[in-house]
C-alpha positions in Angstrom: 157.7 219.8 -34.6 156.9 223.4 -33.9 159.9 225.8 -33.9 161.2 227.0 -30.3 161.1 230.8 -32.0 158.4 232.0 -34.0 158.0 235.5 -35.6 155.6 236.6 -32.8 158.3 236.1 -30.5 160.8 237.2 -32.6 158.8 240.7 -32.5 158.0 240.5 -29.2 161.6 241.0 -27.7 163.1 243.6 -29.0 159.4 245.4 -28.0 160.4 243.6 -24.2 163.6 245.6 -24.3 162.2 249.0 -25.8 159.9 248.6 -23.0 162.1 248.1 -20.1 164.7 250.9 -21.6 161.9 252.9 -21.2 160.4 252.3 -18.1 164.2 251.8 -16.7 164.6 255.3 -17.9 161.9 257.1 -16.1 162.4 255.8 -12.9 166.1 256.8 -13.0 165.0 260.5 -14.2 161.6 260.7 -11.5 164.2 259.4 -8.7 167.2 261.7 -10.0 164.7 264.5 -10.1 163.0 263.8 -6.8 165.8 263.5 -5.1 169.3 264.7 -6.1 168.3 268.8 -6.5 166.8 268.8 -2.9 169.7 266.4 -1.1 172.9 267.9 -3.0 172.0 271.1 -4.9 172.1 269.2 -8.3 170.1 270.1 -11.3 167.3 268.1 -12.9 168.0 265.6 -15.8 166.4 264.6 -19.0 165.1 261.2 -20.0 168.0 260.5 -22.2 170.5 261.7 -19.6 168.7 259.1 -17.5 169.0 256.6 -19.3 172.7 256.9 -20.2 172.8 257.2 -16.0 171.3 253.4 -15.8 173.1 252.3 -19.1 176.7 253.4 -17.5 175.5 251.7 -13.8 175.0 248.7 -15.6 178.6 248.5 -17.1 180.4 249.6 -14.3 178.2 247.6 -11.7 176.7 244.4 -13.9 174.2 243.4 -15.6 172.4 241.7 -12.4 173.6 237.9 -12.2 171.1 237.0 -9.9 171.7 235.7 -6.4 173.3 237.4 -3.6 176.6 239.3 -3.1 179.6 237.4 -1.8 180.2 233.8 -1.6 176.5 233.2 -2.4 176.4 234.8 -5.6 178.1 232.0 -6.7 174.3 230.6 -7.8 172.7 227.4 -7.2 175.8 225.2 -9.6 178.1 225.9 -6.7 175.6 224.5 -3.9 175.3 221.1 -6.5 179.2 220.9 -6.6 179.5 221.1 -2.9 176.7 218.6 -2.3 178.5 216.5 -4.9 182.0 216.9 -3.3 180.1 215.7 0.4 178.6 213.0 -1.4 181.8 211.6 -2.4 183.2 211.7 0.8 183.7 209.3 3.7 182.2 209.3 7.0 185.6 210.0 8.3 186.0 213.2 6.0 182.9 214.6 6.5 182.9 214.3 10.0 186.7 216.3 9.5 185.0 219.1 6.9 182.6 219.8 9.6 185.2 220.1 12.2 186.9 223.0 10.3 183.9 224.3 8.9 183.0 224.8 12.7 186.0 225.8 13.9 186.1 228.9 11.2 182.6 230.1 11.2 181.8 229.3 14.8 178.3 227.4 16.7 175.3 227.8 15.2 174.0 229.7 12.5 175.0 233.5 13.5 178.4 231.6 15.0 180.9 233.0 17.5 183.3 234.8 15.9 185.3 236.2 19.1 187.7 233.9 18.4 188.0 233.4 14.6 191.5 232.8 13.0 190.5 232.9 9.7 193.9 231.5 8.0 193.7 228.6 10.6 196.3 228.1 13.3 199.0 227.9 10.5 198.6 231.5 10.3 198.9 232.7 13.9 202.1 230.6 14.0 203.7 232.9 10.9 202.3 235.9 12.2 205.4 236.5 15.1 208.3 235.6 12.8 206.8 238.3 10.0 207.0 241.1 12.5 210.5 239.9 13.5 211.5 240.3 9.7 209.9 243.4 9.6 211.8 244.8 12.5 
């Protein structure tokens, strides 16, 4: 049985990453450079100011997750544990999860959302005795 990693591979990484430093670098510095001195008076920056620029986004902002922002970012496991969940459920609650689902995110794919309570109706009961309390 051939190992997974071999030594080319083993080399071959660590080139990979060299590579996309490098290559992450320049476009921060051509953009930076292209851009920021016209659009807000800044100066122009070096390839290894650049780089720390993209290192720094990637701690503060992530290291890129995949998938979309929001509830979707969640990635594909979520979608399996919902499917999984509606599986497991009888006509009865389905036809109930759909009924709130529908009654939160509206018709439709786009929805109405004129009308959206989005704590549900037990919400809009509290909401008058809160402001009576705040009074």
């Amino acid at each position: 049985m051939r190992p997974y990693f071999n030594r080319k591979k083993l080399f071959f990484i660590p080139l990979a990453i060299v590579a996309f430093g490098a290559l992450a670098g320049l476009v921060v510095m051509t953009l930076w450079n292209a851009l920021m001195p016209v659009i807000f008076h800044l100066g122009v920056i070096t390839f290894w100011q650049a780089l720390g620029i993209f290192v720094l986004c990637k701690i503060l902002f992530g290291f890129g997750k995949g998938g979309h922002g929001g509830w979707r970012g969640k990635g594909p496991w979520m979608r399996g544990r919902m499917e999984e969940r509606f599986k497991n459920m009888t006509p009865e609650e389905r036809e109930k999860f759909k009924a709130k689902w529908e009654e939160r995110c509206g018709h439709g794919r786009w929805g109405h959302h004129h009308d959206y309570a989005p704590f549900g109706a037990e919400w809009d009961k509290k909401a008058p005795e809160a402001e009576q309390t705040a009074e």
